[in-house]
Structures are given as structure tokens and as C-alpha cells.
C-alpha positions, 0 to 999 in steps of 0.5 A: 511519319505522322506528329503525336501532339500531347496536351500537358499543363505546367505541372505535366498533367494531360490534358485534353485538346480543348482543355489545353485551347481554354486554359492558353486562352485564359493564361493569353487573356490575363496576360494581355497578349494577342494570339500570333500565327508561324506559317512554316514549311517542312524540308526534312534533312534526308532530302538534302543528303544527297543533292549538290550544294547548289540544290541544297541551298535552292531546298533551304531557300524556299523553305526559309521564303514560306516562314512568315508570322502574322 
């Protein structure tokens, strides 16, 4: 399964990727704000259905342990 990313404004018009890109960075300029980086790691929910409590919280752990933010 492959994410869909819709670029929209704050009135809900569509926008193109880069239009989007340049009006965050006008809005994060005025704003004073420093761009920030979320590192994440995905662990769907199907995977974890049918594993043993232990592997379970082994499976969250790990993805809990890739979060970092710069």
C-alpha cells in the first residue's frame, strides 16, 4: 500500500508540491521558525495481531527506539 500526499492551503485549495514547499517556507520564515526533522519507523498493526505478548512489545520497542527529532 502506497501513501497518496495531497498539497492543500488553508482555505483547502490544491496545491502543487512545490507550491506548497514555498508557501511553508514563507509562513516558517515570517514566523521566525527553524525547520525540524521527525525520523520515524512504520510497524503496521496486522503484524502484531497474531505474536506473543513478549514480540509484541519487542516490535513496539524497536519502532519506539527509530523515533528520533533533530
Amino acid at each position: 500500500m502506497a501513501a497518496t500526499v495531497t498539497y492543500k492551503d488553508y482555505t483547502g485549495a490544491e496545491l502543487t508540491e512545490e507550491e506548497y514547499y514555498a508557501y511553508a517556507a514563507a509562513y516558517y520564515d515570517a514566523q521566525n521558525a527553524a525547520e525540524q526533522r521527525a525520523h520515524f519507523q512504520w510497524k503496521d498493526v496486522s503484524d502484531i495481531v497474531n505474536t506473543s505478548d513478549e514480540e509484541a512489545i519487542q516490535m513496539l520497542t524497536e519502532v519506539y527506539n527509530a523515533y528520533s527529532f533533530d
